[in-house]
C-alpha angles and dihedrals in degrees: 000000000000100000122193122202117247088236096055101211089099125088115254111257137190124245100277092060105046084047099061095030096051091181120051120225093266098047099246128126126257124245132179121256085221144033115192121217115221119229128263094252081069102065093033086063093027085110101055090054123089124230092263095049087049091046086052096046099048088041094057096044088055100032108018098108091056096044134035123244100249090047093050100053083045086068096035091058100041087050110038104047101133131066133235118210146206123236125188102210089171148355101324088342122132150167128211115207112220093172112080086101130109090265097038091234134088094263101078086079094060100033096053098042088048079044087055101032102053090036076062097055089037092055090060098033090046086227144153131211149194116221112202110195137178121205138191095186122305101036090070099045095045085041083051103060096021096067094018109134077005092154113237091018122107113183136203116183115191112211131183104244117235099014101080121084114256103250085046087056106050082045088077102025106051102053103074116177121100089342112086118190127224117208095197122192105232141043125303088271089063090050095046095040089053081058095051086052106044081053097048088051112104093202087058107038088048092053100037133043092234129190144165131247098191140095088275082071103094081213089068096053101045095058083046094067085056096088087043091066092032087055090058091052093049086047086054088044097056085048091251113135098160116124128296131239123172124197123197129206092216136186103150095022095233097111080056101043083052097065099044084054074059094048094052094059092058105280102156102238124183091192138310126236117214109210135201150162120237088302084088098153088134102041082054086049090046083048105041109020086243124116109198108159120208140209098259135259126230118244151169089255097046108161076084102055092119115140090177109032109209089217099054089111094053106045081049102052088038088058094041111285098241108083099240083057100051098039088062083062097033139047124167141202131165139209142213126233090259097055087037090065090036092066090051096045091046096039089054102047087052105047111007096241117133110222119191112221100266088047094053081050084064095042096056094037091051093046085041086067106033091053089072098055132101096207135055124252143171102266110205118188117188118232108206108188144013108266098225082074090082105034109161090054083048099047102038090050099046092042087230150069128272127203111263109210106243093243095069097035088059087067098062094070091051127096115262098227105185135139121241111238134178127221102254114105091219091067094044098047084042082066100038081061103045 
C-alpha cells in the first residue's frame, strides 16, 4: 500500500511509515494511491463469512503486498474478536451495533487493529513509541484498552474536562500503566489541535517516536470499513436485498470515510447519510458547497462536538472531491438536543429499544432521508457506543432506569488518576519534554 498525503508536499510512503507518523511533514492527512475493488464472488458468498473472515479478506486486498498472509490473519484474529450485529428495531430499519467490543464503543475496531498492528511492526524495528491521542468521549477510553501493557507503547490521551460522560471518563483515566491521561482546559479541538502540533514540532518529533492514535491514523479507518461490509452480510442473511442506505453519527468524519473506503471496494451503497448534532459544519457543506468550520458547540451527544472535523478531506476526495460528486454518495441533516431526546424516548416507547444520543442522531438523520424516498431500502443506522455510557442523559429522557453491564458499572467505584493541562502548546510540549 503506496499512501500519498492530502496536501501533496510530502514524499509518498508505504504502510509502516504512515502508521507510526500519523501525520505526514506537511500536515496533511495520508491516503492511499489505490483502492482495490473486491470481486464480485466475494459479495455472492459475503453472507456465509464471519466478521473475522470478512475483516481478513478486506485486509489482505488493501494491505496483502506489505504483510504476509499468516501474519495478517494473526492480527485479524487478536483484534476483531468480537461481533457486531445487526438489529432490525422496525420495518427495514435496522442498528447496527458497533459496541460488543472490550471498550463498548466502535472504536475498538480501529484501536485494536492499529494495537496489533503496530505491536506487529514494532516486533521486527525494536522500537518504541509515543502515541499522542485526543478524545471527545469513546477514542480514550478503546485506545485505552486497546494498547494498554502494549510493550514498547507509551501512551498520553487528551482528553476536554468536564465534557466527557463519567464512565467515559474513568475508561481512560483509571488504567495507569503505560496510558497517562490529560485533563485539558478547553473543547476537543483544543485537544486535537495540542496533537497536530506536537507532531508538527521538530524538537519533539526529533527527540520521540510519535504517533497518533486518532482517526487521522489510516490504521484506524481501514479496520472501520470492516462492519460496513459485515452489515450487508447480516442483511443477506436476514433475506433482505433491498437497497442499502448507512447513516453515520459523525463528529471527526472517520466512521464515515471508513465506509466510503467500503464503498469503493464494491459495497453496494444506496447513499450515506452523514449525521450530526448542531455541530453541523459538514451537512451545511453537503447543502451549500461551503465548508466553513466552527468552534464547536456542547451537547448531549458530545463525542460529536467537532466543529472542525480532522477527516473532511477525506471523506471529500473518497466520495469524489467536486461537490456535485460527493453530494450523489453523501447527503447530510442534523439534530438538537430536543429532538435528539424525543427520538429516544419515542423510539423506546415504541419498540422497547434503549439509544444512546448519538445513536437517536442517527436515527432521525437516517428517517430524515429515507422519508423522502419512493422506494423502499434497508435503512442501517450505526449505533457507536453502549448507552449506558451516558447514563444520566438516558435515564433522565426515558423517566426510568436502564440495566448497566457490569463491566462499565465496576468503573465507577475506581480512582480517576489524570494531569490538569492548559490549552496552550508550550505547556504541553514543556511536559512532553519533561
Amino acid at each position: 500500500m503506496i499512501l500519498y498525503s492530502t496536501n501533496h508536499q510530502s514524499p509518498d510512503v508505504q504502510l509502516e511509515e504512515a502508521v507510526f507518523r500519523g501525520l505526514p511533514p506537511d500536515n496533511g492527512l495520508y491516503m492511499p494511491h489505490v483502492i482495490p475493488t473486491l470481486p464480485t464472488s466475494f459479495f455472492d458468498n459475503i453472507e456465509k463469512m464471519s466478521i473475522t473472515d470478512i475483516a481478513f479478506e478486506v485486509s489482505k486486498a488493501l494491505l496483502g503486498d506489505e504483510i504476509s498472509e499468516e501474519d495478517l490473519k494473526m492480527i485479524v484474529n487478536r483484534a476483531i474478536d468480537f461481533d457486531a450485529p445487526v438489529v432490525e428495531i422496525e420495518k427495514d430499519t435496522y442498528v447496527l451495533e458497533l459496541f460488543h467490543g472490550p471498550s463498548m464503543a466502535f472504536k475498538d475496531f480501529g484501536a485494536r487493529f492499529m494495537a496489533s498492528l503496530m505491536s506487529y511492526f514494532l516486533q521486527k524495528s525494536q522500537k518504541d513509541i509515543h502515541i499522542l491521542v485526543a478524545t471527545s468521549g469513546d477514542t480514550g477510553g478503546a485506545v485505552a484498552q486497546g494498547f494498554y501493557k502494549t510493550p514498547g507503547i507509551k501512551v498520553t490521551i487528551l482528553y476536554p474536562t468536564g465534557k466527557v460522560s463519567d464512565i467515559q471518563e474513568k475508561q481512560l483515566t483509571t488504567l495507569g500503566e503505560n496510558v497517562t491521561a490529560l485533563e485539558v482546559d478547553g473543547t476537543f479541538d483544543d485537544c486535537q489541535a495540542l496533537v497536530k502540533a506536537a507532531f508538527l514540532d521538530s524538537e519533539l518529533s526529533s527527540k520521540f517516536n510519535l504517533a497518533s492514535a486518532n482517526s487521522i491514523n489510516i490504521s484506524r479507518l481501514i479496520p472501520q470499513s470492516f462492519y460496513y461490509f459485515n452489515a450487508f452480510a447480516e442483511l443477506k442473511r436476514a433475506g433482505n436485498t433491498k437497497p442499502v442506505v448507512f447513516c453515520v453519527p459523525s463528529g471527526n468524519f472517520g466512521n464515515l470515510s471508513a465506509g466510503l473506503i467500503a464503498q469503493r471496494m464494491g459495497l453496494p451503497v444506496k447513499m450515506f447519510v452523514a449525521a450530526t448534532n448542531v455541530n453541523n459544519v459538514v451537512p451545511e457543506y453537503l447543502k451549500t458547497g461551503i465548508y466553513q468550520p466552527k468552534p464547536s458547540q456542547e451537547t448531549i451527544s458530545n463525542a460529536m462536538d467537532v466543529g472542525n472535523p480532522s477527516n473532511f478531506i477525506r471523506m471529500r476526495l473518497l466520495a469524489g472531491d467536486a461537490h456535485q460528486e460527493v453530494v450523489t454518495h453523501i447527503t447530510g441533516d442534523f439534530s438538537d438536543d430536543t429532538d435528539t431526546r424525543k427520538a429516544m424516548k419515542d423510539v423506546f416507547d415504541r419498540t422497547g429499544y434503549v439509544m444512546c444520543p448519538h445513536t437517536a442522531v442517527a436515527y432521525l438523520g437516517l428517517k430524515s432521508y429515507t422519508d423522502t424516498l419512493n422506494e423502499e431500502v434497508a435503512g442501517v443506522l450505526l449505533s457507536t457506543a453502549h448507552y449506558a455510557k451516558f447514563l444520566d442523559v438516558v435515564e433522565d429522557t426515558l423517566g426510568t432506569s436502564v440495566e448497566v453491564p457490569e463491566r462499565l458499572s465496576a468503573l465507577l467505584s475506581k480512582e480517576k488518576v489524570s494531569i490538569l493541562m492548559t490549552k496552550d502548546f508550550a505547556d504541553f510540549k514543556a511536559y512532553l519534554l519533561k
